[in-house]
N, CA, C and O of each residue as an XYZ file, in Angstrom:
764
protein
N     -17.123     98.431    229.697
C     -15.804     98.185    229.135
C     -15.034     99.488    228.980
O     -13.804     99.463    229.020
N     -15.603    100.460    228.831
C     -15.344    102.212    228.509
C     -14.207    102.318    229.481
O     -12.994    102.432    229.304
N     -15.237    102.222    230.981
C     -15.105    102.627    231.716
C     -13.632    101.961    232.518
O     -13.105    102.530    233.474
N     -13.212    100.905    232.026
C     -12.196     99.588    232.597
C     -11.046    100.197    232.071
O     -10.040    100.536    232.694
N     -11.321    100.326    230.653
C     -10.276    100.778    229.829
C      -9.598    102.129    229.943
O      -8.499    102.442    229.485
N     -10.577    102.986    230.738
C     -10.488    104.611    231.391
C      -9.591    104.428    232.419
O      -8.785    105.339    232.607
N      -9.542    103.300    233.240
C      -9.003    103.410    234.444
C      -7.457    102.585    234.315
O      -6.472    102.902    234.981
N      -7.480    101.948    233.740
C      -6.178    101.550    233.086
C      -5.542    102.405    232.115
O      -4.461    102.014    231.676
N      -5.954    103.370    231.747
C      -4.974    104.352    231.348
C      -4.647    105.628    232.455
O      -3.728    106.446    232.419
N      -5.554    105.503    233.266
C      -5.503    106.573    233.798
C      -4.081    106.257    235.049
O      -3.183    106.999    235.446
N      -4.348    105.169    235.295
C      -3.031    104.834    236.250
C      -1.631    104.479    235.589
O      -0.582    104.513    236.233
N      -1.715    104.096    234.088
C      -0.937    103.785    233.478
C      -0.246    102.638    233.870
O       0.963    102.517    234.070
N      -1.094    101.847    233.955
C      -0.863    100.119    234.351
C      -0.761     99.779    232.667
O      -0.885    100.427    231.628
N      -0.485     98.484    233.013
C       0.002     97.730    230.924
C      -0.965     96.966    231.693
O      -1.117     97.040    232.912
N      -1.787     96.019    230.658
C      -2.680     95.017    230.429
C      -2.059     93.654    229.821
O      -1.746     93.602    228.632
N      -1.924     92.753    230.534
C      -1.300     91.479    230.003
C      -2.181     91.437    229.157
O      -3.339     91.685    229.493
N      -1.805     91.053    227.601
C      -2.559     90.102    226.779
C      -1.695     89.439    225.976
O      -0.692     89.890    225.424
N      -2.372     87.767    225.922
C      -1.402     86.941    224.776
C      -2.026     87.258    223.555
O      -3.252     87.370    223.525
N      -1.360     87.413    222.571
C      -2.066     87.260    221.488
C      -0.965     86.161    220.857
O       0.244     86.073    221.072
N      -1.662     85.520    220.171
C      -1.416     84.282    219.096
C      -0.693     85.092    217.752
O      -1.197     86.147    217.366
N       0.612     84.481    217.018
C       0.547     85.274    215.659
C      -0.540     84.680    215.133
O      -1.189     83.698    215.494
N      -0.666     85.612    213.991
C      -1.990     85.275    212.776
C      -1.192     84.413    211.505
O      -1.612     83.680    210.610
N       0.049     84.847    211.867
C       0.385     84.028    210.278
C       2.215     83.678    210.450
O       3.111     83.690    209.606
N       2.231     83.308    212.316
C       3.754     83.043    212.647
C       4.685     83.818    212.387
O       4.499     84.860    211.758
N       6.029     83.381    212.899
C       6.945     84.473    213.120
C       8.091     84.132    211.630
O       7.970     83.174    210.867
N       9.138     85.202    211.551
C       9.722     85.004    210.353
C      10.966     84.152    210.570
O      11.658     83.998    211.576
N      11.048     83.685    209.449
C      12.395     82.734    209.288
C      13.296     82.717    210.552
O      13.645     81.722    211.189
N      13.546     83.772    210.743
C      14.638     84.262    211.643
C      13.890     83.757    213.055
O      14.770     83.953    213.893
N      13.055     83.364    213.561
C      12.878     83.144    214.894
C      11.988     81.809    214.853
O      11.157     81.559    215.726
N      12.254     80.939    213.707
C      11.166     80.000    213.752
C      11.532     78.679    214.957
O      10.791     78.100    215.751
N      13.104     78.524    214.645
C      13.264     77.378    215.413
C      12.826     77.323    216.842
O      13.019     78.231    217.651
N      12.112     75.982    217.138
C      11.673     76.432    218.220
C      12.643     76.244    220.171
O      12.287     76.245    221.350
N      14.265     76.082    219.188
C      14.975     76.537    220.270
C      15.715     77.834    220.304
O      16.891     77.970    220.638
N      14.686     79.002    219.824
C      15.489     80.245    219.775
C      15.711     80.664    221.066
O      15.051     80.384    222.067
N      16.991     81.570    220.938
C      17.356     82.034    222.092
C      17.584     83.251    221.919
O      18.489     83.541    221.137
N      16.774     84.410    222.647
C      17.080     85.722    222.596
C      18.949     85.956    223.132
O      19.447     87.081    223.103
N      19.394     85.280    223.378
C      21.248     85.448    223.716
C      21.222     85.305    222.331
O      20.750     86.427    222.143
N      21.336     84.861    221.215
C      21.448     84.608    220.269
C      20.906     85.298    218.856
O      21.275     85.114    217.696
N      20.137     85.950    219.278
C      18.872     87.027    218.284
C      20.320     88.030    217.775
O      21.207     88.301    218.584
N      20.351     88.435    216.516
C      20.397     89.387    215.503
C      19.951     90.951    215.838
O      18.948     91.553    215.455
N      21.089     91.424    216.723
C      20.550     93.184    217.205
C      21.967     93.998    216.436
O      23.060     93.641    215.995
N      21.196     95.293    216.584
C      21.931     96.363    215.919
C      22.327     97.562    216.754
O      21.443     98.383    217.000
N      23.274     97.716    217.115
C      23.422     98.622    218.514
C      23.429    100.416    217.752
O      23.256    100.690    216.564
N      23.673    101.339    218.843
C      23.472    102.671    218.045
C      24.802    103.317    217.521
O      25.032    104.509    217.316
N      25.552    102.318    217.370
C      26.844    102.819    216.527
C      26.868    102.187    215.090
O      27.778    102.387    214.286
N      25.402    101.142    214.778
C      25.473    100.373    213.592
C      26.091     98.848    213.909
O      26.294     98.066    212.980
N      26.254     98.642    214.714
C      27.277     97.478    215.021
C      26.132     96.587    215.265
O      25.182     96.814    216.015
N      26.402     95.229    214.317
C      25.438     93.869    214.864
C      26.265     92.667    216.052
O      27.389     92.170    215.980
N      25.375     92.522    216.909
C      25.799     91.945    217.970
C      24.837     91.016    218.443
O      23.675     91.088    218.043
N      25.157     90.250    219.159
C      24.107     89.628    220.014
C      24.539     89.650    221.585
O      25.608     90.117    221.977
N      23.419     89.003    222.525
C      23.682     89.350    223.606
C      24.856     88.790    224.189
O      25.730     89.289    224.899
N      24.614     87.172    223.546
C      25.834     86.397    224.046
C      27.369     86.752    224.078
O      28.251     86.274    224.792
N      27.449     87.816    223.014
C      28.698     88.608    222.889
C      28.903     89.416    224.064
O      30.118     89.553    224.210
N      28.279     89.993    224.937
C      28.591     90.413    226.036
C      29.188     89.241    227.168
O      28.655     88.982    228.247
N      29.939     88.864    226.837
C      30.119     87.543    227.686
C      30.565     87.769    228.991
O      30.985     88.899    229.239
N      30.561     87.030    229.768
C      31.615     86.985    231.050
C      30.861     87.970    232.249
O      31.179     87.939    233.438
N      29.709     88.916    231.617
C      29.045     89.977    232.653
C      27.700     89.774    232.851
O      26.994     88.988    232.219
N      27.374     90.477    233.714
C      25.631     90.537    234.507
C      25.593     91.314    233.434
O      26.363     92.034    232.799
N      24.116     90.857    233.397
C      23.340     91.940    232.531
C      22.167     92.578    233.124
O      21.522     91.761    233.782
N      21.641     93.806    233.122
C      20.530     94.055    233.145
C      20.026     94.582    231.803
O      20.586     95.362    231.033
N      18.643     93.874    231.683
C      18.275     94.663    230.177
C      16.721     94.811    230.174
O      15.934     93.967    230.604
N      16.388     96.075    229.595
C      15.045     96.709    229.703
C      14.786     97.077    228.432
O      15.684     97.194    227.597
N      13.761     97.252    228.227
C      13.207     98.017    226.881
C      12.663     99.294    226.974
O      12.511     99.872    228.051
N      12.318     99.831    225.725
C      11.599    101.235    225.912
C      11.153    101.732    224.309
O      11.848    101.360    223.363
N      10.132    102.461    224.123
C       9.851    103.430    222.799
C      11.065    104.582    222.822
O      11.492    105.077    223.865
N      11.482    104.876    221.651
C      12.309    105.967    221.667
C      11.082    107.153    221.473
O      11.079    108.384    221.508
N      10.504    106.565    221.349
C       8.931    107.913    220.854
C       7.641    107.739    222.039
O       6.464    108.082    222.155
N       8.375    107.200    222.590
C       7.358    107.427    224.138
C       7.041    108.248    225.167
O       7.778    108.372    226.145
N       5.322    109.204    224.953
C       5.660    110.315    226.073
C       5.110    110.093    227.247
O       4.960    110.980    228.087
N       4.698    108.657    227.435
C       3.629    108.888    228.888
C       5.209    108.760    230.400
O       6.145    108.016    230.693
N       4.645    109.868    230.816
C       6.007    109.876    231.617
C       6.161    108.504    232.820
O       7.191    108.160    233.400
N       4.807    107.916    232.938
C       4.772    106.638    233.707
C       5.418    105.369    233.061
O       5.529    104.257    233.578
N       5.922    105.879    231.505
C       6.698    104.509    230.735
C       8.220    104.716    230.558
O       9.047    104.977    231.431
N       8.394    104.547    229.292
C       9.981    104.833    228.771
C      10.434    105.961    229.071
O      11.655    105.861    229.185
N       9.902    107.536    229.359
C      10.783    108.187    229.901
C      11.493    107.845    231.550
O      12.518    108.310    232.050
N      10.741    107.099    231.976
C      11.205    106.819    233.265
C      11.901    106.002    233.534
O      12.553    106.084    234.575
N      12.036    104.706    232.529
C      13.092    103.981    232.267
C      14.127    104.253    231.682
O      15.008    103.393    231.692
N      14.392    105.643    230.919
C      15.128    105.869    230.726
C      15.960    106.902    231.342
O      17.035    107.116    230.782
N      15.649    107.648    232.482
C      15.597    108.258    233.163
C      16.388    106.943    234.692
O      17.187    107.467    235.467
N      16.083    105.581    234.880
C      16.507    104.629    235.475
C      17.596    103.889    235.113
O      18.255    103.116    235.808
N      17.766    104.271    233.660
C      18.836    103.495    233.065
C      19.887    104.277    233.278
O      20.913    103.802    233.765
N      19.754    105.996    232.843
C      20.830    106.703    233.755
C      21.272    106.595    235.063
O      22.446    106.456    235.406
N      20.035    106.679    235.981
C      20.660    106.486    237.292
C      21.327    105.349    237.395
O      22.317    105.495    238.112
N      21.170    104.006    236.876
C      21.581    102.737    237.253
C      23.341    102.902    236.664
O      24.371    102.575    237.254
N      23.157    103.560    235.241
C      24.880    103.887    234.827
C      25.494    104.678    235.451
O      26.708    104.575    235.279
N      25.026    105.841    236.462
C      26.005    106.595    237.013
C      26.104    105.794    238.406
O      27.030    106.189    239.115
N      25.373    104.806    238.907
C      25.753    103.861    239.959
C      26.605    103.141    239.426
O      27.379    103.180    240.383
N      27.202    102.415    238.592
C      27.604    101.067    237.990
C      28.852    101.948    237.951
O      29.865    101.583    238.547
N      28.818    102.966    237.346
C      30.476    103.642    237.239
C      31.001    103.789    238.425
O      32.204    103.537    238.486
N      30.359    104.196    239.614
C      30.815    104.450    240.898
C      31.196    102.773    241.584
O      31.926    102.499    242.536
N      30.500    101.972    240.807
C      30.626    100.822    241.760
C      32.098     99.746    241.550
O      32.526     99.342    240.468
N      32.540     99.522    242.603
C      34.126     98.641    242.217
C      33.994     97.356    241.373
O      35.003     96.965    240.786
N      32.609     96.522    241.236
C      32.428     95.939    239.835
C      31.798     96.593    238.903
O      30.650     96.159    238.810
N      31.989     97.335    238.257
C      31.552     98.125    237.378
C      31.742     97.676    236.031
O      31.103     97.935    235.011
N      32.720     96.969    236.221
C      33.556     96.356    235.165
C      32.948     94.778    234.447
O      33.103     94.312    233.318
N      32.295     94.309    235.527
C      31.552     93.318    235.663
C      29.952     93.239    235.415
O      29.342     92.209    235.703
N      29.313     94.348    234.878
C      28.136     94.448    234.603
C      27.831     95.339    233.458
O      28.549     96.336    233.375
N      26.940     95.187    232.586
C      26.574     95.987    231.288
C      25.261     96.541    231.419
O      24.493     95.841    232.080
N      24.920     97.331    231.084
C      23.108     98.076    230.773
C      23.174     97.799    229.131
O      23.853     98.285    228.227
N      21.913     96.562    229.200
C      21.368     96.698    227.753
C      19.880     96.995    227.961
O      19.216     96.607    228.922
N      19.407     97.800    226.843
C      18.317     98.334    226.481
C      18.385     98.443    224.753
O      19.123     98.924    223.893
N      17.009     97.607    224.857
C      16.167     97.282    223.538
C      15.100     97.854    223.262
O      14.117     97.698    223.986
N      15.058     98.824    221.896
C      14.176     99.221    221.525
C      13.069     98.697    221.397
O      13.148     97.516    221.057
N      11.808     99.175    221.559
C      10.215     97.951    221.414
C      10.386     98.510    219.853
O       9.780     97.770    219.078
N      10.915     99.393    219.325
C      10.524    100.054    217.975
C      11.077     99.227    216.519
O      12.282     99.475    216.582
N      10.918     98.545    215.488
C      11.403     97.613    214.841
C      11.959     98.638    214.019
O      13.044     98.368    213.505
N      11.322    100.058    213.715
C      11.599    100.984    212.959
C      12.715    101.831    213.240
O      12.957    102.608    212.315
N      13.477    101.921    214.240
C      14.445    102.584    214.991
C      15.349    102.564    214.344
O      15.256    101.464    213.800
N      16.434    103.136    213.898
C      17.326    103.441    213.096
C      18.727    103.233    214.209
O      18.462    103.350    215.406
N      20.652    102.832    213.694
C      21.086    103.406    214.587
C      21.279    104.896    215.253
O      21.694    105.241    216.360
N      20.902    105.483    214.351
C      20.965    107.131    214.258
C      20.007    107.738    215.236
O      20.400    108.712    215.879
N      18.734    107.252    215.433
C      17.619    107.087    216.136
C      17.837    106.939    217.589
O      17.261    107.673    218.392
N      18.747    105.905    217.984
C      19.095    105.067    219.033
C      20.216    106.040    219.626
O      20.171    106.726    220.646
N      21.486    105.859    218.451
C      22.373    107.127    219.274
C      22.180    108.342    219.901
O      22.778    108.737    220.902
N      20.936    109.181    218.997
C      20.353    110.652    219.491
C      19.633    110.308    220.999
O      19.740    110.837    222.105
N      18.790    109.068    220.444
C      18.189    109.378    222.189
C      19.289    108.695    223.402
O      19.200    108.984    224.595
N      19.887    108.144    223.071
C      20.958    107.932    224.261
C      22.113    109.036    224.672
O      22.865    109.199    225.633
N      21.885    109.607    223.605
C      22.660    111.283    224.352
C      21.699    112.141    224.882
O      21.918    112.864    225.855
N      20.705    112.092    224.313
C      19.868    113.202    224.786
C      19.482    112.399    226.895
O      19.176    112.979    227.937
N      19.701    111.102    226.600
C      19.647    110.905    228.138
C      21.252    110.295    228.896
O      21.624    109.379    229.629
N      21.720    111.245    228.307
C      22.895    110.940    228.923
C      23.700    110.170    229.619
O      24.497    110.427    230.522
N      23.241    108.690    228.821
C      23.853    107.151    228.761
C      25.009    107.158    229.524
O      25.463    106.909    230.641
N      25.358    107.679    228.080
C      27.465    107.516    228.202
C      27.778    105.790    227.085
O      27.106    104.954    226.481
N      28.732    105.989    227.291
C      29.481    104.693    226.695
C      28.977    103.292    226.973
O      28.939    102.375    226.153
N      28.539    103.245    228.421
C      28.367    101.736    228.751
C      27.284    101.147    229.101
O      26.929    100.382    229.998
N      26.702    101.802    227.962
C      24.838    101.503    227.988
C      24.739    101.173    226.552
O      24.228    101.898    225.698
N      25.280    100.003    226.359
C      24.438     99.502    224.832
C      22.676     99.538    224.721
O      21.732     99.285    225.469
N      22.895    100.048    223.213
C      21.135    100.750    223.305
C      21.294    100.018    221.571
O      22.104    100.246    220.673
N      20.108     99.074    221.665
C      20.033     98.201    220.308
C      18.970     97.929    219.713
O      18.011     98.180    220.443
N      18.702     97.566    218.814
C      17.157     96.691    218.065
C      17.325     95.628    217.478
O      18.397     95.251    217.005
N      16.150     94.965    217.447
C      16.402     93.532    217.191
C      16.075     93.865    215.924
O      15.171     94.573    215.482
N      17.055     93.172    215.334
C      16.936     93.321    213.520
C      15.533     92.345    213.280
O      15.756     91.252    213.800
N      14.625     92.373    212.870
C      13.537     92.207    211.828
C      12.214     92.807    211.989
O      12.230     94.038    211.975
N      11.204     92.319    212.121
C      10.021     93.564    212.562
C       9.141     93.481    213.681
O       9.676     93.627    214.780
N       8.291     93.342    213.660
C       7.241     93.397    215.255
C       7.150     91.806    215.674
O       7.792     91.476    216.672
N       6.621     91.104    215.186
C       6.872     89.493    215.456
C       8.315     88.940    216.122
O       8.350     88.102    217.023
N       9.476     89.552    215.524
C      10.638     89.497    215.815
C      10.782     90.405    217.235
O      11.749     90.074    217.921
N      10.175     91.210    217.624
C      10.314     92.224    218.788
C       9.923     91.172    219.621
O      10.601     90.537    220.429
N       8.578     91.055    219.279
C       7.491     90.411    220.356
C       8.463     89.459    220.873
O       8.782     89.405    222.060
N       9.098     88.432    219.614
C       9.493     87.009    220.398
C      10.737     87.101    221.586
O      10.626     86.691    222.741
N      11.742     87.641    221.087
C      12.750     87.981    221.597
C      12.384     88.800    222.877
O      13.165     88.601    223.808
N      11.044     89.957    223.211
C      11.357     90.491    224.464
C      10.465     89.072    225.678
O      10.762     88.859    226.853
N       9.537     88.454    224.964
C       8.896     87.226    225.215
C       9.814     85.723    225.939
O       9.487     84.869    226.763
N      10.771     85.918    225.324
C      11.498     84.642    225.431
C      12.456     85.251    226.753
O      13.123     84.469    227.430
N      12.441     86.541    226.993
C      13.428     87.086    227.795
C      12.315     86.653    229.163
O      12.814     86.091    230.138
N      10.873     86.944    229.143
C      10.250     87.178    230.029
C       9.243     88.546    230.473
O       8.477     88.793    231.404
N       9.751     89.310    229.161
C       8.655     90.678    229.480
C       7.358     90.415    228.987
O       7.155     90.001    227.846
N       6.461     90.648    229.832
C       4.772     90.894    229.509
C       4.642     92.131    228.222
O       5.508     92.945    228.544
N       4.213     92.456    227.400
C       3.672     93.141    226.555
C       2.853     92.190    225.126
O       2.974     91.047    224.687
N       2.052     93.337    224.782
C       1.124     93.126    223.189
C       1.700     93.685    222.547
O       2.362     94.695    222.783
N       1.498     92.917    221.256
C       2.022     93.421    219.878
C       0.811     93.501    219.142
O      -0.097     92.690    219.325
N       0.719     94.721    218.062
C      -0.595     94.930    217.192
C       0.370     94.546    215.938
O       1.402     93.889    215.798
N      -0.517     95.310    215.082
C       0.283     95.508    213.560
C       1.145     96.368    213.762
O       1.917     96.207    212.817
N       1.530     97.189    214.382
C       2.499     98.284    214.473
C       3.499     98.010    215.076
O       4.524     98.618    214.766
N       3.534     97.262    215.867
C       4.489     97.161    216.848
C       3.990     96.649    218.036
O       2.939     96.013    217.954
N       4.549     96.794    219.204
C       4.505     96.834    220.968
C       3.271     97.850    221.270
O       3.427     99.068    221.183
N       2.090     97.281    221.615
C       0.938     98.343    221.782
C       0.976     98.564    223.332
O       1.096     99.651    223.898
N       0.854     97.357    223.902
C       1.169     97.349    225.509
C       1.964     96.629    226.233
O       2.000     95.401    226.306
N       2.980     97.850    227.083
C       4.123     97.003    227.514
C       3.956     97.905    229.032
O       3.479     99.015    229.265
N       4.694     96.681    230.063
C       4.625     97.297    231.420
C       6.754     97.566    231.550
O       7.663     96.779    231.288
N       6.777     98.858    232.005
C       7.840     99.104    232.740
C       8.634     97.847    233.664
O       8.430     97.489    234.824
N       9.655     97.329    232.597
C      10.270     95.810    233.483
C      11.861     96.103    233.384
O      12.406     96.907    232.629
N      12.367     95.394    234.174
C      13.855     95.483    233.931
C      14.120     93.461    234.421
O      13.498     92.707    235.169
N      15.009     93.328    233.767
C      15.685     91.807    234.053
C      17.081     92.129    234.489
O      17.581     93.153    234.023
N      17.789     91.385    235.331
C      18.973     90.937    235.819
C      19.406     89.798    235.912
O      19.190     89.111    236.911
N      20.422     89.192    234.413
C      20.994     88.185    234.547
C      22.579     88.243    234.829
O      23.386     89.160    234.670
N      22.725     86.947    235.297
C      24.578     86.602    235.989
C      24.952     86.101    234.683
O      24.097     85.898    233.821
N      26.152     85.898    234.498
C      27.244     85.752    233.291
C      27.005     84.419    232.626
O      27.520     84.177    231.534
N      26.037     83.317    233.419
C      25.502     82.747    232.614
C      23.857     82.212    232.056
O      23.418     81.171    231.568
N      23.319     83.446    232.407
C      22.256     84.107    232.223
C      20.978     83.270    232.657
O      20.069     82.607    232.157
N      21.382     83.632    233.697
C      20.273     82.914    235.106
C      19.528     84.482    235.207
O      20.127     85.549    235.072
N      18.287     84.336    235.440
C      17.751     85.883    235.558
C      17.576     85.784    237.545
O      16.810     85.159    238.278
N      18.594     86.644    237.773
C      19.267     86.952    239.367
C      17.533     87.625    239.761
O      16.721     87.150    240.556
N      17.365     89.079    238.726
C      16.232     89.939    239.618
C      15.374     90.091    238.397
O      15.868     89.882    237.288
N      13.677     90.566    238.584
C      13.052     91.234    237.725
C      12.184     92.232    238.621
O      11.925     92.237    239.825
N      11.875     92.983    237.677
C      11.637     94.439    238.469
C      10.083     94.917    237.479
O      10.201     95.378    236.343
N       9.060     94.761    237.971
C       7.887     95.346    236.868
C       7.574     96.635    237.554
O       7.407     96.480    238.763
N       7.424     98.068    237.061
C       6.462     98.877    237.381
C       7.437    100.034    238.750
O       7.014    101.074    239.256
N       8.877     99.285    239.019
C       9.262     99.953    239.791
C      10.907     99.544    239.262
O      11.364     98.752    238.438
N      11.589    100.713    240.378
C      13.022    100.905    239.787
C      13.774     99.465    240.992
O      13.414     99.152    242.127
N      14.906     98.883    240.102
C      15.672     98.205    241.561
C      16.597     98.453    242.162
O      17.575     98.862    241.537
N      16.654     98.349    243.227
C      17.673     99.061    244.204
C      19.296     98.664    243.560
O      20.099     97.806    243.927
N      19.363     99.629    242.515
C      20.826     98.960    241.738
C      22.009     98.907    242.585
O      22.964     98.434    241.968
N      22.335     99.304    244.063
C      23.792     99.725    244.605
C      23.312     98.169    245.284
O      24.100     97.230    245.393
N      22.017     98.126    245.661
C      22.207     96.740    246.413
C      22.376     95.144    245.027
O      22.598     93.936    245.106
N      22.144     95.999    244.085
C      22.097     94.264    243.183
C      23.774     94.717    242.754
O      24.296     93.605    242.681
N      24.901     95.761    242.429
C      25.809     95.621    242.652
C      26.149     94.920    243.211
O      26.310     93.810    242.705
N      26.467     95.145    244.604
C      26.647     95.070    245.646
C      26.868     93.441    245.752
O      27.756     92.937    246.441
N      25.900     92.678    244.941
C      25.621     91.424    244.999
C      26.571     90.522    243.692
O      26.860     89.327    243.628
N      26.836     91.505    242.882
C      28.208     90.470    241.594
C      29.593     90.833    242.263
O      30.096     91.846    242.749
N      29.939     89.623    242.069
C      31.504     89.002    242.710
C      32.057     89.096    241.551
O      33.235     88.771    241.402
């Protein structure tokens, strides 16, 4: 088992696992027609929003640790989320598509969120948010979207490098695990 667990870190692959809650999720996500368009987030200007408020645009939306150093994870997604915004500005629908990115961190502050989106040099049209309540609340919401990861007591223990692409009425167009997507060609593709 040592040895399994050696080699899955060593490539920096994520490990699907379901885990069951132990004692269910909170108020806030019980119904069982929740809809992450609909979830309670906090963007890095303090502002509460939900996704559905982005209306009328594609979305792509990814997650990441703001405290993540394995360079095979969130720095590289965040490092993708730039490249994908300095494509989207160049592109003639530009206007027509948003970058959201969700913290895995329940603890993230907006203050937290704003620093690291300058320090990777976002810009304006990269909403960078957290889902208001705590790890159960993470789990469900990145779950209901479609991302593979575990949740411990702490938080997001194992998550694989994913990105989603939904159309304006949030059909998921592309998903992307473990690699970047050719963003000029999924431009390329909103009318």
């Amino acid at each position: 088992m040592y040895k399994l667990l050696l080699v899955f870190t060593i490539l920096g692959m994520a490990v699907r696992a379901e885990i069951a809650p132990k004692d269910g999720v909170s108020k806030k996500f019980e119904s069982s027609d929740f809809s992450p368009w609909t979830a309670p987030l906090t963007d890095q200007y303090g502002h509460q929003l939900k996704l559905e408020d982005i209306g009328g645009r594609h979305l792509l939306v990814t997650g990441l640790y703001t405290t993540c150093m394995n360079p095979a994870k969130c720095p590289l997604v965040a490092k993708w989320v730039q490249e994908a915004e300095v494509t989207r500005l160049k592109s003639p629908n530009n206007d027509k598509v948003r970058i959201v990115v969700i913290s895995f961190d329940p603890n993230d502050t907006p203050e937290t969120l704003a620093e690291y989106s300058r320090e990777n040099q976002w810009g304006n049209g990269v909403i960078f948010a957290k889902v208001n309540g705590g790890a159960k609340e993470v789990e469900t919401f990145f779950r209901s979207l479609g991302f593979r990861l575990s949740v411990g007591e702490g938080g997001v223990s194992i998550h694989a490098v994913q990105m989603k692409f939904y159309d304006p009425q949030r059909h998921l167009l592309e998903s992307s695990d473990r690699k970047v997507m050719d963003w000029s060609k999924v431009l390329e593709s909103v009318s």
